[in-house]
N, C-alpha and C positions, 0 to 999 in steps of 0.2 A: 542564494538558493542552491542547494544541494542535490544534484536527482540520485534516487536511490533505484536500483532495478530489483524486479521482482523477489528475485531469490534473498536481494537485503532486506524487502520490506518483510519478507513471509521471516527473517532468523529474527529481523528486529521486533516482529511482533510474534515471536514463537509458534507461526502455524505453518501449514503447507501449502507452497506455490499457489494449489489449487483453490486453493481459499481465497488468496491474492488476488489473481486470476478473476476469482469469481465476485471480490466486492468491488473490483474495476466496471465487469461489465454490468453491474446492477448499480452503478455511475455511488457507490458507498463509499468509494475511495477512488478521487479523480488522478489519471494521469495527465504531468503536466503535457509531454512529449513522448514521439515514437522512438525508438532509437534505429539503427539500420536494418536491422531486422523485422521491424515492426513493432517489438515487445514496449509494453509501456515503462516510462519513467517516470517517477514520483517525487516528490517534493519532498526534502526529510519534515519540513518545519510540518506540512499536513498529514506525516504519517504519525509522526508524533504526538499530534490535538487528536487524529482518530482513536491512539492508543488510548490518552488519556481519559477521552470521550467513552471508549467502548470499557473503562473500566469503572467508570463511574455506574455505568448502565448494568453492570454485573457481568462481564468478560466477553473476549471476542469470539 
């Protein structure tokens, strides 16, 4: 397992922190962990089923 931080998941899936940010806390994209900061960490393998998921549905 891989964690990716925000900034990777928002380039891997071409949108803005804030976007990230915001399908975190509407629980649409789970963090596995906090890092020292607080900022969440992600899972690449679920960032990836989310991309896949959100493209089948018509884009993120």
């Amino acid at each position: 397992m891989a964690l990716m931080t925000v900034g990777e998941v928002a380039e891997f899936l071409a949108v803005k922190v804030l976007r990230v940010e915001r399908l975190e806390r509407e629980s649409l994209l789970l963090a596995k962990e906090k890092d020292d900061n607080g900022s969440p960490l992600f899972d690449s393998d679920d960032v990836a089923k989310y991309k896949e998921l959100a493209e089948r549905l018509g884009g993120i």
